[in-house]
ZAMARGU-4260 file (C-alpha; in steps of 0.2 Angstrom, whole numbers, plus 5000, padded with zeros to 4 digits):
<rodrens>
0) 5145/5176/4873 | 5138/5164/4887 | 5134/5150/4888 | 5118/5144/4889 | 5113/5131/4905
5) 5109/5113/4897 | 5092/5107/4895 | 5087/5098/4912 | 5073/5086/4916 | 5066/5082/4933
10) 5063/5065/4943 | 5042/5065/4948 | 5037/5053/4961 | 5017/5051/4962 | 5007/5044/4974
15) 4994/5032/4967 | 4977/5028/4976 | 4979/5012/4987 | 4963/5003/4986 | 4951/5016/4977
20) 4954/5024/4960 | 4943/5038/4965 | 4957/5046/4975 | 4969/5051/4964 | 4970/5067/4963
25) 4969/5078/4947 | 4990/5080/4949 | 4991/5064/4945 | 4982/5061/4931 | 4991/5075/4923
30) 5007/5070/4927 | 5003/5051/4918 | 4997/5060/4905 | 5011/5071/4900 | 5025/5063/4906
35) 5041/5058/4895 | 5046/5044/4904 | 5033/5032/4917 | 5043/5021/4930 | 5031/5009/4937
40) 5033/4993/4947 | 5022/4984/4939 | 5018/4991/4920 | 5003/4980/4920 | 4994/4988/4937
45) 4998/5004/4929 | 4989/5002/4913 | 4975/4999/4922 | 4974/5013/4934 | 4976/5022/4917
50) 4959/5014/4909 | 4950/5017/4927 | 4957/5036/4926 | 4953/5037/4908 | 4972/5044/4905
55) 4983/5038/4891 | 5001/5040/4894 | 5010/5048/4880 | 5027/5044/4887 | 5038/5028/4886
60) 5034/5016/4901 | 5045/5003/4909 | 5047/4995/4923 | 5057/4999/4940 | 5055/4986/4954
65) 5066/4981/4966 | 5077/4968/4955 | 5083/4981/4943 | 5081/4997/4949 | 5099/5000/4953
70) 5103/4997/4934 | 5085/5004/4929 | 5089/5020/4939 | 5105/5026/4930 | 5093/5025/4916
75) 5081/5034/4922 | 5093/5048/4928 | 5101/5052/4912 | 5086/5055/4903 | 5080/5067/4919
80) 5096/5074/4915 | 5094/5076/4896 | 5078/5086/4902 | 5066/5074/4902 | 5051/5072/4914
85) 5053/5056/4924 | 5037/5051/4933 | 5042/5037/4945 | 5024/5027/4952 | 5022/5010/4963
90) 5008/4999/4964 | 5001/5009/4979 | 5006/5022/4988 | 5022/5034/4987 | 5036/5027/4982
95) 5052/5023/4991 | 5039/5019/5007 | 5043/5004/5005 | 5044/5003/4988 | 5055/5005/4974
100) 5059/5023/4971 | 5075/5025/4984 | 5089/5023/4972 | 5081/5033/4961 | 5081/5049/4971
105) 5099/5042/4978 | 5106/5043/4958 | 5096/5060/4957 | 5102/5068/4972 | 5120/5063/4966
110) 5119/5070/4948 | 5112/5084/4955 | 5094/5080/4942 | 5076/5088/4951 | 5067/5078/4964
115) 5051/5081/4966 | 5033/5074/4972 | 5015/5073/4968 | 5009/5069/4987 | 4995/5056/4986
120) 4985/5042/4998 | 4996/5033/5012 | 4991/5017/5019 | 5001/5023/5033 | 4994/5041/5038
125) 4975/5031/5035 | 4979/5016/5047 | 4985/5029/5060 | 4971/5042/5059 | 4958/5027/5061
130) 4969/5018/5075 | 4960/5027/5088 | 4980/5027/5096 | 4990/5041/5100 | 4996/5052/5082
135) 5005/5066/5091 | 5024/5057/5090 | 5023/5038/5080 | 5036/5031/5069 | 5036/5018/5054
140) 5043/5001/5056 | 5038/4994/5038 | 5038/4977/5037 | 5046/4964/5049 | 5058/4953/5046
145) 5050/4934/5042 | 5061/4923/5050 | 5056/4922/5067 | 5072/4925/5077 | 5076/4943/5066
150) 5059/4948/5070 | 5060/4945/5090 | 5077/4954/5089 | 5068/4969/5080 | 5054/4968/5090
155) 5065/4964/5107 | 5074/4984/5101 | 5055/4992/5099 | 5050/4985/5118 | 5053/5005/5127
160) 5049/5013/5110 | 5037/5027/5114 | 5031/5032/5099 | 5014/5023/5093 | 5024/5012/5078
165) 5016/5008/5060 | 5019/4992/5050 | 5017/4984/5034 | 5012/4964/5035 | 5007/4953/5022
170) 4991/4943/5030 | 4995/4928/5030 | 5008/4929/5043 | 5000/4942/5052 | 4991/4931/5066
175) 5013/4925/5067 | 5017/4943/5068 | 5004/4948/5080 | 5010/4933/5092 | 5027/4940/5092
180) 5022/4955/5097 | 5012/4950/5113 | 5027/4942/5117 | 5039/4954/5116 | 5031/4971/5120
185) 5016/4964/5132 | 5001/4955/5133 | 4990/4972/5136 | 4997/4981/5122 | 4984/4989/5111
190) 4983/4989/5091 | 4973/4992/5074 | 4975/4980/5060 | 4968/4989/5045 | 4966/4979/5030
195) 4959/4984/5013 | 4957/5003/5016 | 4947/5013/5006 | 4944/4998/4996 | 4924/4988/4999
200) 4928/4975/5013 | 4937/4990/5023 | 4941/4985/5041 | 4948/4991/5056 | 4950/4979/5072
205) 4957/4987/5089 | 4960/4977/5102 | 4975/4971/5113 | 4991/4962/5103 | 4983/4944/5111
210) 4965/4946/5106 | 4970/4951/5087 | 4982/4938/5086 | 4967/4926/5091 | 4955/4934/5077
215) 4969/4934/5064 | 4972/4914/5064 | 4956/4914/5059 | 4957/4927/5047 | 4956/4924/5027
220) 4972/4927/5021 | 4969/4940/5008 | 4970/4958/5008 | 4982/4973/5011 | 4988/4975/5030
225) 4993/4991/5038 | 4997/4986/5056 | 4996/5000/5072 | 5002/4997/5089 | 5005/5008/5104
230) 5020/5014/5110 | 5026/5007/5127 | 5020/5019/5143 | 5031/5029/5153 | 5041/5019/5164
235) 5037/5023/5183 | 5052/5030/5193 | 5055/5034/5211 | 5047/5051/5214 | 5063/5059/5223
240) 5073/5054/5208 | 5062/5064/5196 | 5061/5078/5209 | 5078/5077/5208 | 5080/5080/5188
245) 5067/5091/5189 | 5077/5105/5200 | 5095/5101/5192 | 5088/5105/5177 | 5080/5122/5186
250) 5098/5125/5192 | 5103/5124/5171 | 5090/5137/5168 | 5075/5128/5162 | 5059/5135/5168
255) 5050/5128/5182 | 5033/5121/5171 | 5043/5115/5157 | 5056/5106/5166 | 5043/5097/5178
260) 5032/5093/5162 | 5044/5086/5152 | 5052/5076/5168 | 5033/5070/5172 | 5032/5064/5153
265) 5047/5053/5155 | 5045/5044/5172 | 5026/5043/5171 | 5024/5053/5186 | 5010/5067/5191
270) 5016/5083/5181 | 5005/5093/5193 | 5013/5082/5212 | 5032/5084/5202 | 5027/5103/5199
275) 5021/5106/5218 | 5033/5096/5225 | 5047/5107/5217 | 5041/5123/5222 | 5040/5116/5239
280) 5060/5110/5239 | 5064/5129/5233 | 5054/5136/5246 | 5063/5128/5259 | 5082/5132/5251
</rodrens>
């Protein structure tokens, strides 16, 4: 006679609007409505995005913030693991973007318990699409470190990044922040600083990292901050050195157009001279 598989729960983590109510999407509402267990971190926020979704939660709530969820995590693990339905929300956002929610799927991973998601807003996929900078390749840097010789370091390490970058800042030291940045990555480096998306006093500024740092200090300092800056542009190198790259990597295999594009996407040189100029070099071999 086998044996039959124990009962086994699941770990949900939801996406909650992150200014506007009217964006949750129906997922969601389901989920708070019929989960066993509601990790939020802040029970109080969640209530209300309950009443302004008109969703009761018939499921035990508790709270799981960054001060006890390695503790709160265990627990909520072994009731995932008894079979229940776990439903993990933050104030805004997904969880674990810089939210509580890590250790959770950590602990879950390592029992072997469900992860799963309910995909909502992203104050860091909003900022980005409204930028008006570059989305193809970006990366997110969350949020910097206050003390003001950890942030120069960290910013110091993201000078050559290439990739437009994304951060989190709280406002009132985003005019500091801004500063820092001018300093370290260039006065004629351009950004966004998104504040209060989708919420009523939405606004997007774009500028270079000096002029928003001017408007910030002048700023009220209220409201959620999503920060975009560009990546650093291709460093210019000597033409015979890209040439160079270009036709050893030719010599590996590498087509022609690929290698001369990719070599003129590093170095900042013309894809169409680099191209020319390498058929020219194996015309004359």
């Amino acid at each position: 006679m086998s044996v039959p598989e124990p009962v086994r729960g699941r770990v949900v983590l939801a996406g909650t609007p992150i200014g506007n109510a009217e964006d949750a999407p129906p997922r969601l509402v389901a989920a708070l409505a019929s989960a066993d267990v509601i990790a939020a971190e802040d029970t109080r926020r969640l209530r209300r995005l309950c009443a302004a979704l008109g969703v009761e939660p018939r499921g035990r709530v508790v709270s799981s913030h960054e001060h006890n969820e390695d503790s709160r995590g265990e627990d909520l693990v072994a009731a995932a693991a008894a079979g229940a339905t776990v439903l993990v929300v933050t104030d805004a956002g997904m969880p674990t973007v810089s939210d509580p929610g890590y250790r959770v799927v950590v602990a879950a991973a390592a029992a072997g318990v469900p992860v799963t998601t309910v995909p909502g807003p992203s104050a860091v996929l909003a900022a980005l699409a409204v930028s008006g900078l570059a989305t193809d390749r970006f990366c997110f840097e969350g949020f910097l470190p206050r003390k003001g010789g950890e942030r120069a370091s960290v910013l110091a390490e993201l000078a050559r990044e290439r990739r437009t970058m994304v951060f989190f800042e709280a406002p009132h030291r985003l005019a500091a922040s801004l500063e820092a940045m001018a300093e370290a990555l260039g006065a004629d480096r351009r950004a966004a600083v998104c504040r209060e998306l989708t919420k009523t006093h939405e606004e997007v500024r774009r500028g270079t990292l000096p002029e928003l740092a001017a408007w910030a200090g002048e700023l009220a300092k209220i409201g959620e901050v999503t920060l975009v800056v560009a990546g650093a542009p291709a460093a210019a190198t000597d033409p015979a050195t890209a040439l160079a790259e270009v036709l050893a990597r030719v010599a590996a295999g590498e087509r022609l157009k690929d290698a001369a594009a990719e070599v003129a996407e590093a170095t900042g040189t013309s894809k169409r001279e680099l191209y020319q100029a390498a058929l020219e070099a194996r015309q004359q071999r």
